[in-house]
C-alpha positions as semicolon CSV with decimal commas, in nm:
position;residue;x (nm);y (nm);z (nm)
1;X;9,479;10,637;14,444
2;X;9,331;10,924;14,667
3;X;9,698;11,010;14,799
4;X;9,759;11,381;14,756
5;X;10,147;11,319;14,626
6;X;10,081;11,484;14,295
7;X;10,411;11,598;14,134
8;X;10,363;11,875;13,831
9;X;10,619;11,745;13,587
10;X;10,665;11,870;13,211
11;X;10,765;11,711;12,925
12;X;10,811;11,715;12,519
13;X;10,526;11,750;12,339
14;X;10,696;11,753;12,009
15;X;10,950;11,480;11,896
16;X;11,299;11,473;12,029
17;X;11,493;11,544;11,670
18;X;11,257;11,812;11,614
19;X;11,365;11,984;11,927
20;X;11,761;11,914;11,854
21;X;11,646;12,046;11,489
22;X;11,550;12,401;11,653
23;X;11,815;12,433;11,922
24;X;12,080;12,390;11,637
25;X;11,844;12,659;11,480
26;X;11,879;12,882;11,722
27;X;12,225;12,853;11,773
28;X;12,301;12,862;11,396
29;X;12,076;13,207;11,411
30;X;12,171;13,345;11,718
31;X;11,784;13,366;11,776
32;X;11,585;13,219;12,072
33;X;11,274;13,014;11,939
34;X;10,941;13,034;12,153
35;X;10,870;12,804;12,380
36;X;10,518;12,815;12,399
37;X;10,397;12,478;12,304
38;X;10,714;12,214;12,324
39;X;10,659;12,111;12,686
40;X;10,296;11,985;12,798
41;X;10,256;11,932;13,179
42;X;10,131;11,659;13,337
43;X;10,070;11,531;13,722
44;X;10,255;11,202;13,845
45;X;10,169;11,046;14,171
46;X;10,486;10,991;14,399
47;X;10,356;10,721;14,569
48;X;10,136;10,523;14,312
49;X;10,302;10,604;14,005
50;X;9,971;10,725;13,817
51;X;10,058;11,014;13,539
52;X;9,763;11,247;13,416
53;X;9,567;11,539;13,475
54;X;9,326;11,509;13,807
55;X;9,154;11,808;13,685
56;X;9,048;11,615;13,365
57;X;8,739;11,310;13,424
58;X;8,902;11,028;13,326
C-alpha cells in the first residue's frame, strides 16, 4: 500500500493486569508512576488496514 493515510496510534506494551496492578498503585500511594515505557507507538494505514513502522525495512 503506497497510500499516505498513516495514523500514529499507541498502545500497551506491557500486559493489561499489570497496568490495572500500577494504577491501583498509584492510587493506593497517592503517587503518579512513570510512563515512560507502557505505551509503544505504532503506524496504521486508514485505508488498507496495515499496522507497523514505515520507517523500519520490513
Amino acid at each position: 500500500c503506497d497510500s499516505h493515510t498513516m495514523v500514529r496510534r499507541s498502545r500497551l506494551a506491557i500486559s493489561r493486569f499489570k497496568k490495572l496492578k500500577m494504577d491501583f498503585c498509584a492510587i493506593c500511594c497517592g503517587h503518579r508512576y512513570c510512563g515512560v515505557g507502557i505505551y509503544e507507538s505504532y503506524y496504521k494505514c486508514s485505508s488498507c488496514g496495515w499496522k507497523g513502522d514505515p520507517n523500519r525495512s520490513p
